[in-house]
C-alpha positions in Angstrom: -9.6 -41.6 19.9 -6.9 -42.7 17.8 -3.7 -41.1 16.7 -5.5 -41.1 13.0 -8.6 -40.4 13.8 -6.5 -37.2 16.0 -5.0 -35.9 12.9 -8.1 -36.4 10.4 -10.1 -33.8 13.0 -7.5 -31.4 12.9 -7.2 -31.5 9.2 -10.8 -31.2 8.9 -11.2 -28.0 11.2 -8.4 -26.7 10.4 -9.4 -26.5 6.7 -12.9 -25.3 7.7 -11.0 -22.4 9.5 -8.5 -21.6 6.8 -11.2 -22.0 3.9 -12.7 -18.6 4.2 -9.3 -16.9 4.4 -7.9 -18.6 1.5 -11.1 -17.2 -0.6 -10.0 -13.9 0.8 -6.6 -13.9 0.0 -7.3 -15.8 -3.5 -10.1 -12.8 -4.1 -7.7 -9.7 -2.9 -4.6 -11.1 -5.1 -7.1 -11.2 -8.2 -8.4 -7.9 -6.9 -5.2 -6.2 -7.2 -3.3 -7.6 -9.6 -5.4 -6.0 -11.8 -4.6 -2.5 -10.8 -1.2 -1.1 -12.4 0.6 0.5 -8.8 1.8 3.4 -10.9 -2.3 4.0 -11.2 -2.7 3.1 -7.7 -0.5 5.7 -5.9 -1.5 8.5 -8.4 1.8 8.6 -10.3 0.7 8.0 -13.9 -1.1 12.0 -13.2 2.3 13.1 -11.3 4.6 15.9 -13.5 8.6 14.6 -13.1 10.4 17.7 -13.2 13.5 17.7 -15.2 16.7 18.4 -13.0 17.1 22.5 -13.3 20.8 23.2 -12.1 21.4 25.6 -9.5 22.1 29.0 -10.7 25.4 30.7 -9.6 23.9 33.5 -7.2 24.7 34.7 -4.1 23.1 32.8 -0.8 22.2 33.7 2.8 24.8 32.1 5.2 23.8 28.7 5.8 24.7 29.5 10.0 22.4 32.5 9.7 19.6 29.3 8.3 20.0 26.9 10.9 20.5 29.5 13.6 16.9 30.5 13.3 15.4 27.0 12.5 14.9 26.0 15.5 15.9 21.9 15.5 17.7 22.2 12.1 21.2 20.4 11.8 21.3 20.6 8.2 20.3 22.5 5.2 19.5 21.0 2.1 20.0 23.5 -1.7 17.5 23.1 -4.4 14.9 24.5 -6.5 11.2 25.1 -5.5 8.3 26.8 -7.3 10.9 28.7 -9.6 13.1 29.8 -6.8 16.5 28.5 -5.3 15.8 27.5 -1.2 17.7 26.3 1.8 15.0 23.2 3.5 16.4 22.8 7.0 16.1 19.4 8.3 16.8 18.3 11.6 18.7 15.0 13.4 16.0 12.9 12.1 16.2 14.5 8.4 12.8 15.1 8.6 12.6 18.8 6.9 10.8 22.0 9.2 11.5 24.7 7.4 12.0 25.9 3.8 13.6 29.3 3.3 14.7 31.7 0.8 18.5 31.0 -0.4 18.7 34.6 -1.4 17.3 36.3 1.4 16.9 34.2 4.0 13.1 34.9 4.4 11.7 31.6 5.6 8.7 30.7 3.0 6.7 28.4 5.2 4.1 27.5 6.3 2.6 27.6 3.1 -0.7 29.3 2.8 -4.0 27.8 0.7 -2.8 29.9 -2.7 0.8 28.4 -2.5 -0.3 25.1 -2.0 -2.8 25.0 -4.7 0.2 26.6 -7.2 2.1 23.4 -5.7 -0.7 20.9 -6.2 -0.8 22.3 -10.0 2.2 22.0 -10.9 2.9 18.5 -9.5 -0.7 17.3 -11.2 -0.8 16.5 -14.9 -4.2 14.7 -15.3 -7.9 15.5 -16.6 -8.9 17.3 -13.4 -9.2 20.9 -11.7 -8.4 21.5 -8.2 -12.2 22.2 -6.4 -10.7 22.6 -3.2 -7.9 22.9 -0.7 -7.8 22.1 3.4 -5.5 22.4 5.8 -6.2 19.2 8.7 -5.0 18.5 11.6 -6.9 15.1 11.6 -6.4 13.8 7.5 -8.1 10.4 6.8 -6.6 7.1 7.3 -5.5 7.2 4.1 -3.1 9.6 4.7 -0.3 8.0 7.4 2.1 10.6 7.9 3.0 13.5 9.8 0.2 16.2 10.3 -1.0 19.0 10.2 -1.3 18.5 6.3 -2.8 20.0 3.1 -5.3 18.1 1.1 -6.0 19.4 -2.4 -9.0 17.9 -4.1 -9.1 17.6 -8.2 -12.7 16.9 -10.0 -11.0 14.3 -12.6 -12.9 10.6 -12.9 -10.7 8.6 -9.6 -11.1 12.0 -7.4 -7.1 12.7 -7.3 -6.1 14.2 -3.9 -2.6 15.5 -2.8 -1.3 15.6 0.6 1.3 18.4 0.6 3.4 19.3 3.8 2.8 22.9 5.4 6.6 23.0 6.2 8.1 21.8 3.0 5.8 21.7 0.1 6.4 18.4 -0.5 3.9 16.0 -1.7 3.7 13.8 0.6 0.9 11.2 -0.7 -1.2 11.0 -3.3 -4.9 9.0 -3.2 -7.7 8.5 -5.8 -10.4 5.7 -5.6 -8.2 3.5 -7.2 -6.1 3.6 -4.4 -9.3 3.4 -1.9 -10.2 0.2 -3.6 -6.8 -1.3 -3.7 -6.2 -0.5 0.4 -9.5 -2.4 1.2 -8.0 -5.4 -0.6 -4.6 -5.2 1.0 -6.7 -4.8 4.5 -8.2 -8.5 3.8 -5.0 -9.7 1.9 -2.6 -8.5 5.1 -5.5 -8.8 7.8 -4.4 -5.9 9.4 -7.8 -4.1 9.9 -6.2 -0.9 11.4 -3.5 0.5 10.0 -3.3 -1.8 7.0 0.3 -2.1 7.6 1.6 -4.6 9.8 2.4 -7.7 8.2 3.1 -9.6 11.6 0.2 -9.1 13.3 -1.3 -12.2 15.4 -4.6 -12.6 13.0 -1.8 -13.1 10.0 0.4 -15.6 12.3 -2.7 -17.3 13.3 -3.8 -17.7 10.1 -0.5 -19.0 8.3 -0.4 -21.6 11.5 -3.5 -22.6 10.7 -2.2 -22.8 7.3 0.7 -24.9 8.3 -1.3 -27.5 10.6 -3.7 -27.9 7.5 -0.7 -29.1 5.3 0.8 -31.4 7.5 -2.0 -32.6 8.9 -2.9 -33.3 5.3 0.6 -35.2 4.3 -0.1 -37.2 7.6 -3.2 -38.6 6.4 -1.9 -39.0 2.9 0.3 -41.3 4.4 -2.0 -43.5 6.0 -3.8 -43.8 2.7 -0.5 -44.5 1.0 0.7 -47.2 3.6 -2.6 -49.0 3.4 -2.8 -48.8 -0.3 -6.2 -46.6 -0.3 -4.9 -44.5 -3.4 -4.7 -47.8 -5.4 -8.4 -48.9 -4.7 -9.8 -45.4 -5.3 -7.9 -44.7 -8.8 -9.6 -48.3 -9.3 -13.2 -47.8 -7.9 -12.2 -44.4 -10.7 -11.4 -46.2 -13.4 -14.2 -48.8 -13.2 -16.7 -46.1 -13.1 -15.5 -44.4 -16.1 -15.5 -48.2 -17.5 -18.7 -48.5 -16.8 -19.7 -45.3 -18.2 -18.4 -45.8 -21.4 -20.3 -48.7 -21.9 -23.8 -48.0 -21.1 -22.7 -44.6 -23.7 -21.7 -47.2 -26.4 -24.9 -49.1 -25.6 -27.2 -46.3 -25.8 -26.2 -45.8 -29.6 
């Protein structure tokens, strides 16, 4: 076998390989450009609360905070469901722990009642929250650190709020929109696990297939080039249109 023939096999295969993938990534990009993100991740139905400045008040020593937080290297002052709070956070900054800055009374875990106040208040579309959850196991389309509260709404994409037991804080928020846009970015990433990885060896195969299909495909327009193919196919074109023209002019 030839060095030619060599490289006209491997552009050939490797186009067959890379054809379906292409349609796949062509299809997901169409897909999901046609979804605004902010609709995606729920925000366009998320209330921005205005910056509310601390209040001059008398707090529980921060020592007293951290001393029983256990893991807590720093406390972090702001305002939560109407009230002024120390969240503890540890070396990592992940926050454990919310507590009254007036007492000291630590606030969480949250129960169901809290969380559904929270879920209200962060939630400004159509809907009604239909149920609340604590899981241990969430969905995959929740990522993040569990246990965690899921709070349904009834409202046309099925809003639903993750909110952390130990913070309040909304930690994710889904509708179908979103469901529809993840199975997309599945096939557009080709991560079919945790839809995350971008360097995982089916998306390196892929874009090395991708890569031996373009110069493999330079290669062989350079034969054509060098033996002046190009010229007699424009030619063989253009005397087929010729000849097309004719027999139209003919037939009037």
């Amino acid at each position: 076998m030839t060095f030619k023939s060599l490289i006209q096999r491997v552009h050939l295969w490797a186009g067959l390989i890379l054809g379906i993938q292409v349609l796949l990534w062509m299809l997901s990009g169409v897909v999901m450009s046609w979804f605004p993100i902010e609709l995606v991740r729920g925000e366009v139905s998320a209330y921005s609360a205005p910056s509310i400045p601390l209040e001059a008040e008398t707090f529980a020593s921060p020592g007293g905070i951290i001393a029983q937080a256990e893991g807590a290297t720093s406390l972090e002052l702001k305002r939560f469901m109407g009230k002024t709070v120390y969240i503890a956070r540890g070396e990592s900054g992940i926050a454990n722990g919310i507590y009254d800055a007036s007492s000291g009374e630590r606030i969480t875990p949250l129960n169901e009642a809290t969380v559904r106040k929270i879920a209200e208040q962060d939630y400004v579309g159509a809907g009604n929250v239909v149920r609340a959850a604590l899981l241990s196991y969430p969905p995959k389309e929740y990522r993040a650190e569990r246990p965690v509260w899921r709070v349904d709404f009834d409202d046309r994409f099925h809003t639903r709020l993750y909110i952390a037991p130990n913070t309040g804080e909304v930690r994710a928020r889904r509708n179908d929109i979103w469901r529809l846009y993840d199975f997309f970015w599945m096939l557009h990433i080709m991560d079919y696990g945790e839809r995350e990885d971008f360097n995982n060896p089916l998306l390196m195969a892929a874009s090395l297939t991708g890569l031996i299909f373009a110069v493999s495909g330079l290669i062989v327009v350079g034969y054509r080039l060098r033996r002046g193919r190009f010229n007699n196919d424009i030619s063989l074109l253009i005397g087929k249109r010729s000849k097309k023209v004719t027999m139209h002019k003919s037939e009037k």
